[in-house]
C-alpha positions in Angstrom: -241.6 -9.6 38.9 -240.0 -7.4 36.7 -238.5 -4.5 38.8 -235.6 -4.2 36.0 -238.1 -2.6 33.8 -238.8 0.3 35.8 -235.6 1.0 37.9 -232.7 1.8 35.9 -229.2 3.1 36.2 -227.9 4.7 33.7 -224.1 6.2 33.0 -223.0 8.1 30.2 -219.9 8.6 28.6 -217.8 6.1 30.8 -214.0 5.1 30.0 -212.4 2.0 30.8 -211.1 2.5 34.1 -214.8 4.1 35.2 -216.1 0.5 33.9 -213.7 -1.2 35.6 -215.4 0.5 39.0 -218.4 -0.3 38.1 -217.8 -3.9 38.1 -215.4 -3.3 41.3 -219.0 -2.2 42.8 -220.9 -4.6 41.4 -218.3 -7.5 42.6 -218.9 -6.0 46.1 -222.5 -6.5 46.6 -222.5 -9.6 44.8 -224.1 -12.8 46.4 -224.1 -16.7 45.7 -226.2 -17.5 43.1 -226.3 -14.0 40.9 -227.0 -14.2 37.5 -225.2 -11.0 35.5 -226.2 -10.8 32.1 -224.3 -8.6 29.8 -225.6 -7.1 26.7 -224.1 -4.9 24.3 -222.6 -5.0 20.2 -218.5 -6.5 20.1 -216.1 -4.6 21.4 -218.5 -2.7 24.1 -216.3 -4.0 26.9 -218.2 -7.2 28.2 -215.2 -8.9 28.5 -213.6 -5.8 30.4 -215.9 -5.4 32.9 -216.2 -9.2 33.4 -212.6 -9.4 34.1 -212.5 -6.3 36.4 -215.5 -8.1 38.1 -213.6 -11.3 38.5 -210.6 -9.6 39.8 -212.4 -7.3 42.4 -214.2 -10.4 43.7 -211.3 -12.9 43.8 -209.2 -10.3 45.6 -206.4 -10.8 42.4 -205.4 -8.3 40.4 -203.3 -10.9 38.4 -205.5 -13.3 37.4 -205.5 -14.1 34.0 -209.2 -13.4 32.5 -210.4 -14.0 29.1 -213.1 -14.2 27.0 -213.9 -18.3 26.9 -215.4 -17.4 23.3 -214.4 -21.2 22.1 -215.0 -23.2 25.5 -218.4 -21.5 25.9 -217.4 -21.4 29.8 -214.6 -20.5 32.2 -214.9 -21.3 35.8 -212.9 -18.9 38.4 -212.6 -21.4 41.6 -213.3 -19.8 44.6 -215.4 -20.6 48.2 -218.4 -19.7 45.8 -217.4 -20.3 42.2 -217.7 -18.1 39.1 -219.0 -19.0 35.5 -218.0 -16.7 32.9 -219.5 -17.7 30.1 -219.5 -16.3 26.2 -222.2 -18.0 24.2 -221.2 -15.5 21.1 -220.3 -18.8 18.8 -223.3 -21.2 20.9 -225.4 -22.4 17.4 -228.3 -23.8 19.1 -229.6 -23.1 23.2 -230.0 -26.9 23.6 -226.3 -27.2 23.5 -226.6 -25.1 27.3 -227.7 -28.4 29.3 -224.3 -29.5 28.6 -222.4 -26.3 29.2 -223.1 -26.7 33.0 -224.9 -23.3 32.5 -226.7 -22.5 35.6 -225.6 -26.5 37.6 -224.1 -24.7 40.3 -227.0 -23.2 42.6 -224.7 -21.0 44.8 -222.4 -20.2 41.5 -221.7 -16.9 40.4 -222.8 -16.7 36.6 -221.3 -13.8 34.0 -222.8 -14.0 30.6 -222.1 -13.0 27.7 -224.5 -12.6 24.7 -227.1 -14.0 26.8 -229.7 -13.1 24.5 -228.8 -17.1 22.9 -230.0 -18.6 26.1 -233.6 -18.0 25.1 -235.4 -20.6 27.2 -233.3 -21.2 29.5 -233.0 -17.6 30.4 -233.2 -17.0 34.0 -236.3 -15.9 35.8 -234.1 -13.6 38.0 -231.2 -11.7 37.1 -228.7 -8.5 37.1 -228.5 -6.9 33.5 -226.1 -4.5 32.6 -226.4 -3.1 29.2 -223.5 -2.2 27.3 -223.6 0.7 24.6 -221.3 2.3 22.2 -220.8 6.1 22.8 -220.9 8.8 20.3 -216.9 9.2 20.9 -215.6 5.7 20.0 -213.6 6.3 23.6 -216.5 5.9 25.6 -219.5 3.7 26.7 -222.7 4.3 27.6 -224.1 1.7 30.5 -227.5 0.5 32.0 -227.9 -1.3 35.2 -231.1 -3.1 36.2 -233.0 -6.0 37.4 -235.2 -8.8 37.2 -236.5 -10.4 40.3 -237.3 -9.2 43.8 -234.0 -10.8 45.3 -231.7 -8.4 43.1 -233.8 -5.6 44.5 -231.9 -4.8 47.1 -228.3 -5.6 46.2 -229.6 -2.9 43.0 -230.4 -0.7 45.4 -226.9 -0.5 46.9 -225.2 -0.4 43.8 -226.8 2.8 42.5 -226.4 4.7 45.4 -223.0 3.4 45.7 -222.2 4.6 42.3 -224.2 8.1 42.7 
């Protein structure tokens, strides 16, 4: 079912610490499992929001997060753990089986450039689209969904970021 198609949230003109809420937000009504895809050009703050994501959930405002650009995958340990994973420099999607991508049933999975997955794309997921704003300061963002089980959890994140 794709309910990401028709429900949508979009926010204009957002700066860095606005994004950083957003994925404060997002952390919050996350659940075991979630797949977050992120879309969006270099530099469009992927990476940013996925460490102000990991942060908010972990409780850590320390924790050192990069972009695992050369490993493919970072795991966060945690009760339920987190994949953060940037397949920018992946040269072929067979290489995912041996990633770990998507091993972990109750994992939390962040990905970046997940257009490469192709195939192995996931039926169900949380999309958030990132895109350059007219003013170089800014970014423009789009929430949505794929999958009746993100439904809900969508839901509270719009009307929590109303």
């Amino acid at each position: 079912m794709e309910g990401g198609s028709i429900k949508i949230k979009r926010l204009d003109k957002i700066n860095e610490h606005k994004l950083l809420e957003i994925a404060r937000v997002i952390a919050e009504y996350t659940f075991p499992g979630m797949n977050i895809l992120l879309y969006g050009d270099l530099g469009t703050g992927k990476t940013t929001f996925t460490k102000g994501f990991i942060r908010s959930y972990l409780g850590d405002e320390e924790i050192n997060v990069t972009s695992p650009t050369f490993a493919l995958v970072r795991i966060y340990e945690n009760s339920v753990k987190i994949y953060h994973a940037d397949l920018y420099r992946l040269s072929d999607p067979e290489e995912i089986p041996y990633v770990g991508l998507f091993d972990d049933s109750d994992g939390i999975y962040l990905i970046e450039w997940p257009e490469r997955l192709e195939y192995y794309m996931p039926d169900e997921y949380l999309k958030i689209q990132l895109y350059y704003n007219e003013n170089i300061e800014y970014r423009d963002i789009e929430i949505s969904y794929v999958g009746e089980k993100y439904e809900k959890t969508f839901e509270k994140i719009k009307e929590e970021l109303q």
